[in-house]
N, C-alpha and C positions, 0 to 999 in steps of 0.2 A: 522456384519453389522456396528458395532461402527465404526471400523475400515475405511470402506470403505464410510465415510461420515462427519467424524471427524478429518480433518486434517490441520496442521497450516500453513497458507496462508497469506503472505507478501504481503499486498496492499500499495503501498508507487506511490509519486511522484519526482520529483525533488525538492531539497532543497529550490528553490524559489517561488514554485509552493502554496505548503500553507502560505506561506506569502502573496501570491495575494490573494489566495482567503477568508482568513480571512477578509482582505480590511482594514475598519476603527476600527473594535472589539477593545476594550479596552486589548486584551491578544497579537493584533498584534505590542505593541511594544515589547514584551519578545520573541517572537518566534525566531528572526531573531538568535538569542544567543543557542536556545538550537537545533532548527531544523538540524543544519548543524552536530552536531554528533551526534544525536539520528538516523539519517538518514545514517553516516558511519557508525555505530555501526549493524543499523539492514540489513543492506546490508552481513555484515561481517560474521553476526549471521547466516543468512536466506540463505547463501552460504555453510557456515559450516555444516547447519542443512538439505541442500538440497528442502529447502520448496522451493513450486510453489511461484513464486513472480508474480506479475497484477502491472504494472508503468501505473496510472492514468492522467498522467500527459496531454496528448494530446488528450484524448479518453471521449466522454458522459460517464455520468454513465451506460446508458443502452449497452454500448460497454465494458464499467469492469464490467459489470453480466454478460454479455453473455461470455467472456474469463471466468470468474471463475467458471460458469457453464460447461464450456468443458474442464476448467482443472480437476476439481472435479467429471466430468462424471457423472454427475445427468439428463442429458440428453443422451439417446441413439443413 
């Protein structure tokens, strides 16, 4: 049951995508510097590893639950 409920699941956007929506946040001047390779890194990663990716990026939140609900088959 672990198994089948416990898996690791790459939720990302595009690289400029959290920098908008941070907005004015005092962390959105650091971001712009680290986003761009944490974001090749776990693309690289999460191809290698084969995990489900969700790209947030143009989608409500209630649009990446309902994908990660049918990737993760928690609904029948």
């Amino acid at each position: 049951m672990v198994t089948r409920y416990c898996r690791n699941v790459l939720v990302t956007a595009s690289p400029r995508e959290p920098v908008r929506r941070k907005g004015s946040e005092p962390t959105a001047k650091t971001i712009p510097k680290t986003i761009p390779k944490q974001w090749v890194i776990y693309r690289a990663l999460s191809r290698e590893l084969g995990l489900v990716t969700i790209d947030t990026t143009h989608e409500a939140p209630s649009e990446s639950l309902a994908k990660l609900i049918n990737e993760l088959r928690l609904v029948n």
